[in-house]
C-alpha positions, -999 to 999 in steps of 0.1 A, spaced: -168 736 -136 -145 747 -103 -156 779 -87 -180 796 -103 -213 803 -95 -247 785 -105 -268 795 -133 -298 820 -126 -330 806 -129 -335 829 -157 -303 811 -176 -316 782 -167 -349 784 -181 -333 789 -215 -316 758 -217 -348 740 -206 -366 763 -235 -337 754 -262 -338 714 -252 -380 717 -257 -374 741 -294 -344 713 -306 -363 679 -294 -393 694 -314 -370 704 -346 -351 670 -343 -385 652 -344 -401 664 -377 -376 673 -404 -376 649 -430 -356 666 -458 -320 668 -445 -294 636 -443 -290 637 -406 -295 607 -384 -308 607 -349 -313 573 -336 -278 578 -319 -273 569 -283 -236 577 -271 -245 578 -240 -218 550 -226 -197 579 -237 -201 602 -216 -177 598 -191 -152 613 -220 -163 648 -220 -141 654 -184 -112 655 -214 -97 678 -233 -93 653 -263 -77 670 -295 -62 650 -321 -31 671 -326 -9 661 -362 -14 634 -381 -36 599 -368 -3 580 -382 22 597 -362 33 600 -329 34 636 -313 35 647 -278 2 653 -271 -15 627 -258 -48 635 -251 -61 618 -284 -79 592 -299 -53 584 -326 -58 550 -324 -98 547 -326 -95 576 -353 -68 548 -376 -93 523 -369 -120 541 -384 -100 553 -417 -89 515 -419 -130 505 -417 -138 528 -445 -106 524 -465 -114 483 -466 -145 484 -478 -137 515 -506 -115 490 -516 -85 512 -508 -50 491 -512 -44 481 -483 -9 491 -482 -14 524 -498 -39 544 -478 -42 570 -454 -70 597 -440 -85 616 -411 -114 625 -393 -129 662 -404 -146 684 -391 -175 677 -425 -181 671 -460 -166 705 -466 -137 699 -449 -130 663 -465 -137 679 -503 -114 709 -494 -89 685 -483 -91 664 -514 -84 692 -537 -56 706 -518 -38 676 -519 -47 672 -562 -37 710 -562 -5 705 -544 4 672 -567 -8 692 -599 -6 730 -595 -14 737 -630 -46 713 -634 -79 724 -643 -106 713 -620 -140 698 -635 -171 695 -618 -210 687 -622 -237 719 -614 -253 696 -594 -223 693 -569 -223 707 -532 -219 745 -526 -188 734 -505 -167 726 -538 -175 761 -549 -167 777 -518 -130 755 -516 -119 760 -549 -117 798 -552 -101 789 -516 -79 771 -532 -75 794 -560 -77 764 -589 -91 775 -622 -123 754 -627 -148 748 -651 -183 735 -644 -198 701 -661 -238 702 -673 -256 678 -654 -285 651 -667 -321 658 -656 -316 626 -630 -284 656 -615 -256 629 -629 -228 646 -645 -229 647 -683 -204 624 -696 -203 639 -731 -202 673 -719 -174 666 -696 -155 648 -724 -159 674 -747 -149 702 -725 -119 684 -714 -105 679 -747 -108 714 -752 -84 719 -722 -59 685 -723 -26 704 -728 -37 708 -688 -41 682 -656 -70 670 -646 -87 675 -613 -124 660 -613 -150 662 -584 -172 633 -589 -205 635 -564 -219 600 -549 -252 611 -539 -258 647 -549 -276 671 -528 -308 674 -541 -316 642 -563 -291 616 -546 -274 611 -581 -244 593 -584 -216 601 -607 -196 570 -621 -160 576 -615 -151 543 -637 -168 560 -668 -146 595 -660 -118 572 -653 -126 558 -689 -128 595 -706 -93 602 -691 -79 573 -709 -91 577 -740 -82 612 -741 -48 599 -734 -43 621 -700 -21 608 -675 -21 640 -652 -55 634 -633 -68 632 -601 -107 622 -586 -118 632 -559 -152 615 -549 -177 633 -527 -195 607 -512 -207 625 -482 -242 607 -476 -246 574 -500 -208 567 -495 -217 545 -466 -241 524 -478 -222 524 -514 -206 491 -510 -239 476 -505 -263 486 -536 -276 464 -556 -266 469 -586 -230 485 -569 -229 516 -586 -190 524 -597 -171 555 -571 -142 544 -552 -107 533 -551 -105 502 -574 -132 526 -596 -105 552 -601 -107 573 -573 -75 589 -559 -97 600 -526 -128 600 -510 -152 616 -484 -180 611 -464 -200 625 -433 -200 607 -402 -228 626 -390 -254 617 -420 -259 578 -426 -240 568 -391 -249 595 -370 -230 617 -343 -241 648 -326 -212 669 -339 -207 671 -377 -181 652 -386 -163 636 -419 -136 612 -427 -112 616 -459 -95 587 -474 -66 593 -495 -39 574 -508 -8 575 -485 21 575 -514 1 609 -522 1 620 -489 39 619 -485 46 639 -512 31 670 -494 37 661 -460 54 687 -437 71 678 -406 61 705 -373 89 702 -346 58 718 -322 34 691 -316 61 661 -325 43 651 -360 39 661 -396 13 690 -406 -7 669 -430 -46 677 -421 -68 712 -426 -68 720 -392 -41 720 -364 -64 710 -334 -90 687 -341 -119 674 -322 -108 641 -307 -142 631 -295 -161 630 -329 -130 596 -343 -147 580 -306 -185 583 -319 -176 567 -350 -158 544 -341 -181 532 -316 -210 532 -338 -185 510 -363 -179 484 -333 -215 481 -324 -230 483 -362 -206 467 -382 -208 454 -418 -243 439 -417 -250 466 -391 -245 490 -417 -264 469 -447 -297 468 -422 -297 502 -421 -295 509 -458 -319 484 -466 -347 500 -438 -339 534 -451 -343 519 -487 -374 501 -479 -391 534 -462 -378 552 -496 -399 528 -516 -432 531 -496 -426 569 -493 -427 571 -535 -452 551 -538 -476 569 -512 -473 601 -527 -476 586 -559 -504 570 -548 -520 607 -540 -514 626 -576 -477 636 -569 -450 630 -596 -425 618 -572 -391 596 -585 -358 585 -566 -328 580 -584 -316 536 -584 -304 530 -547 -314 566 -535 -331 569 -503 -337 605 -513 -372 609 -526 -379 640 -550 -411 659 -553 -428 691 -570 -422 723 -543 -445 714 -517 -468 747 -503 -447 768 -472 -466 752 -443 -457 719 -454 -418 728 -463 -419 749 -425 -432 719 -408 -410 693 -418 -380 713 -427 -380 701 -469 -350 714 -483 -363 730 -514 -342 742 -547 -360 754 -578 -392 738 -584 -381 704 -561 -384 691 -529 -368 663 -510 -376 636 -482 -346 622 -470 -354 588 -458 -330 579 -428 -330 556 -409 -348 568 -381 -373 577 -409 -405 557 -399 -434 548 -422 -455 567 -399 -438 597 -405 -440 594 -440 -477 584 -436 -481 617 -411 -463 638 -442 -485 625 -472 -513 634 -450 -508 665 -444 -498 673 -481 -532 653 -491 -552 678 -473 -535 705 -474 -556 737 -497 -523 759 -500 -512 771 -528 -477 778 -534 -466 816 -544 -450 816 -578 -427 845 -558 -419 827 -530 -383 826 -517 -368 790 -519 -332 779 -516 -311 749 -508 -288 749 -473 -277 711 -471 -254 701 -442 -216 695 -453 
């Protein structure tokens, strides 16, 4: 920075005290989707700019200190293989999950302003929080004990209500238990209650990006029934500023769309300025990953998943995933443990998040310490759930 002064010792010895407290947090939580084998180093140099992605990715504006182009290249990545038509699709790069899923039900607001919106208990707080936001009546779905929606439930209640639209939130890896809701059986329910106002918005904010490459493939986006779809850059991929990326469908898109004389370009995203650096991580990480780049890294985090089940199975704890989850849920572990390695905990359950930076000795480090630990846990004790958008 031009004219100004150095930093005090004092000020300085902060930073060095903050780098020491975050490598030591960033080395031993294990129970939040956050990867941090990210090197963006080769980056760097972009930092000297003031990049904001003014408008929308798909118009020219005035400002040109963007990454427009890297930011279409990534929505055209993730629309290709969500099997988006290729001549009907359009998106963005958020700020997060929460910004993606608040987009998504603006835009089915704004195409059905009297629709009813449905969703799952087990769906992220962020849905919550946007639709009183948004100011859409809702009504929320029971949810199985794997944390899948209820079909039957949701079919019941929205016969009850079909005189209305239909907005659904479907969830492709839910918080706690990884579940995935199948948007082709909601898609099927809509149908044979005969209701042609709908709209489905899929959150697919950590397994979206390794969805195309289960085995068994597991039903959530566009040629599923999905109208749009969400996910979080900085989960599976990794980026050191949260980001997301919302795919839509661009004859939808139009219909709302709002030209702003200001910046040159229609007013079709959340935000006016947006961070022009996070489009560059990704699509970096997309050129140096690729498809099979991608599929390695679900299958090591799968494969780490499966040992990390079976060794704390292999110690007396009742631990399950979900099919394709590389979430692995457990009984509340004791406070030291959940401290330690940073377990998000809601109700009686506890989560390990297998990334891929996840190693096996990590997981063998964490079933040790639970093997020997002699807490008990305090039927009193304050638990809660804060996952990352």
């Amino acid at each position: 920075m031009a004219n100004t002064s150095q930093l005090s010792s004092e000020d300085q010895q902060q930073l060095e005290t903050l780098k020491q407290d975050l490598t030591t947090a960033r080395d031993t939580f294990l129970g939040y989707p956050v990867s941090k084998d990210f090197d963006y180093s080769e980056l760097n140099t972009f930092f000297q700019f003031p990049i904001n992605n003014l408008g929308d990715p798909f118009e020219h504006g005035t400002y040109r200190v963007q990454t427009h182009e890297m930011e279409r290249e990534v929505i055209a990545f993730f629309a290709k293989i969500f099997r988006a038509n290729p001549k009907d699709f359009w998106g963005y790069v958020t700020n997060g999950g929460s910004e993606s899923n608040l987009y998504g039900l603006y835009l089915a607001r704004e195409l059905y302003p009297k629709a009813m919106v449905y969703y799952s208990e087990s769906t992220h707080y962020s849905v919550r929080k946007n639709i009183h936001l948004l100011n859409i009546p809702s009504i929320v779905i029971k949810s199985q004990p794997n944390g899948e929606m209820d079909y039957e439930d949701f079919e019941n209640t929205v016969r009850m209500n079909r005189h209305k639209p239909v907005i659904v939130l479907t969830t492709f890896g839910t918080t706690m238990k990884e579940a995935k809701d199948d948007v082709s059986k909601v898609k099927d329910i809509l149908k044979n209650l005969a209701i042609q106002d709908h709209y489905i918005h899929c959150d697919a904010a950590l397994a979206g990006s390794f969805g195309p490459f289960m085995q068994p493939r597991l039903p959530f986006d566009f040629m599923d029934g999905a109208d749009s779809i969400s996910i979080s850059g900085h989960k599976f991929i990794g980026s050191p500023i949260p980001t997301g990326v919302l795919i839509a469908k661009r004859s939808n898109r139009d219909r709302i769309a709002k030209g702003i004389s200001y910046i040159g370009s229609f007013d079709t995203t959340i935000t006016g300025s947006r961070n022009g650096h996070s489009p560059l991580f990704l699509w970096y990480a997309l050129k140096r990953l690729g498809i099979e780049g991608l599929k390695q890294r679900y299958q090591q985090s799968l494969e780490v998943a499966e040992y990390c089940e079976a060794q704390l199975k292999s110690i007396g704890i009742d631990a399950w995933r979900n099919p394709n989850a590389i979430t692995v849920v457990l009984p509340k572990t004791p406070k030291r443990i959940k401290d330690k390695w940073q377990l998000a905990t809601e109700g009686n359950i506890s989560h390990v998040i297998c990334m891929p930076n996840v190693s096996k000795t990590q997981i063998d480090e964490f079933v040790n310490d639970l093997k020997n630990t002699t807490d008990a846990f305090s039927e009193d004790e304050f638990s809660y759930d804060f996952s990352l958008s």
